[in-house]
Phi, psi and omega in degrees: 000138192278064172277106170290132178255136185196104165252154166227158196238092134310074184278096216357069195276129180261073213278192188280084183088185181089353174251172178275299180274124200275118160259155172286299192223158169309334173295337207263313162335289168321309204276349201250311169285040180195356156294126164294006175283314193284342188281313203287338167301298180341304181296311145332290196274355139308292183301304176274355203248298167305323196291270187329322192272336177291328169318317182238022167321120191278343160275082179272018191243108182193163252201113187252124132311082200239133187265106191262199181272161164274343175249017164339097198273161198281132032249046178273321177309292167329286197282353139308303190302340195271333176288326188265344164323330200275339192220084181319324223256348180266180191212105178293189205165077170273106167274148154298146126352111185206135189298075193034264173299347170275343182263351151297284162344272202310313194277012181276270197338300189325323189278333231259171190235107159304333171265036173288158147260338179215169173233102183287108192274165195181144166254177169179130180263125177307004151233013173270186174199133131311137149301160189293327183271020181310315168267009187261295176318327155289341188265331139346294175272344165277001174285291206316339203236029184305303241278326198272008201257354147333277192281000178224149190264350184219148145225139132352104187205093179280125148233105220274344199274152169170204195244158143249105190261142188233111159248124151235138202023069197067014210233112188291152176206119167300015175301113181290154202201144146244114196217130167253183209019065153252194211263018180271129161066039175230142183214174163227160198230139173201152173298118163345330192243003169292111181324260201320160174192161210318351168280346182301338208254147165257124202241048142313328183276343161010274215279003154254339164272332174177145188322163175187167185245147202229131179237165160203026198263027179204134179308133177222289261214128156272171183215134178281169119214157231152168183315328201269323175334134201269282179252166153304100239244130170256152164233037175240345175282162162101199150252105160306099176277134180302118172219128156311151171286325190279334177280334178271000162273313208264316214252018163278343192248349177273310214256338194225356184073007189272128172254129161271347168276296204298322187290327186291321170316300179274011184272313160280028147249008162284147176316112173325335167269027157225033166209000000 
């Protein structure tokens, strides 16, 4: 059986909705995500945070989208492009200003493999990580869930255990968690000509639109959470798993590629209004 891994990346695509935070018109949207203070974080937490687990996918065969503005201005474009180099399975995707869920849907559809028998969708926020087994694992376990995609046009597939790394006022701080449906280490399985796709879903709601399977026996997922943050990241929601900091440091650089030291270096060495 044929399973397509298929993700997508907003790298501060300004689309038309789809944000928490309300701009008056697209121009003032643009001008607020393409401040180079919030671009030089993003690109942190991209580069140390997001990069290294895509990298080191034990599985290499899927497909990242990651979708900016058609007007990304220079020399931030150069340096996506120079950055996502590191990783052949991703694909930049410069779009106009568009209304959220229909030009993710489109540019999805564009991607999709007709010779698939199923497609695994993924979101991925440009400061979150994937585990290195992220993609062995979906295509695994989306095997696994053939006999019910018979009887359902969609499913699910939550992986709940992970991290939430948290910088406030420079300072990294590690908290292990069990939280469903965030948009980290989440995908949905569907038949290949089905119009929707995972953006369509908001997906706190998952588990009322349509079945899934929830796993938690493995760290899958970072979570960003900073100044910067779109929505609101709780650390309170969930389950708290009991971890040593040092053991959660060691299982932050096996699983995810992360120096939780290295990244605090370069995290103090940013300008305070960029970091």
């Amino acid at each position: 059986m044929k399973i397509q891994a298929l993700g997508l990346c907003r790298f501060s695509y300004p689309a038309e909705g789809g944000f928490q935070v309300i701009h008056g018109n697209t121009a003032a949207r643009s001008a607020a995500l393409f401040h180079p203070d919030r671009l030089a974080q993003r690109f942190m937490w991209f580069e140390h945070v997001c990069l290294p687990g895509w990298a080191g996918q034990t599985d290499p065969d899927f497909t990242l989208l990651v979708l900016t503005g058609s007007d990304l201005p220079q020399p931030w474009l150069d340096r996506l492009r120079a950055l996502t180099a590191r990783v052949p399975q991703m694909q930049i995707v410069q779009e106009a200003p568009a209304p959220h869920r229909t030009i993710c849907r489109e540019v999805m559809q564009r991607n999709a493999d007709p010779e698939a028998d199923l497609i695994a969708e993924f979101r991925h926020d440009d400061d979150d990580a994937v585990a290195f087994d992220f993609i062995a694992r979906l295509r695994a376990d989306t095997g696994l869930l053939r006999g019910f995609l018979r009887s359902h046009r969609m499913l699910s597939l939550d992986y709940a255990r992970g991290f939430v790394l948290s910088a406030d006022a420079g300072t990294l701080s590690l908290h292990p968690r069990i939280e469903t449906r965030l948009t980290a280490a989440l995908a949905i399985v569907k038949r290949p000509r089905l119009p929707r796709s995972v953006l369509d879903f908001p997906h706190q709601r998952l588990t009322a639109l349509m079945p899934g399977l929830t796993l938690q026996d493995s760290l899958m997922y970072v979570r960003g959470k900073h100044g910067s943050n779109d929505s609101s990241i709780s650390l309170t929601s969930g389950h708290t798993l009991e971890m040593e900091p040092a053991a959660a440091a060691q299982a932050l650089r096996q699983r995810f590629g992360i120096d939780l030291a290295g990244f605090q270096a370069v995290l103090a060495a940013m300008p305070a209004s960029a970091s």
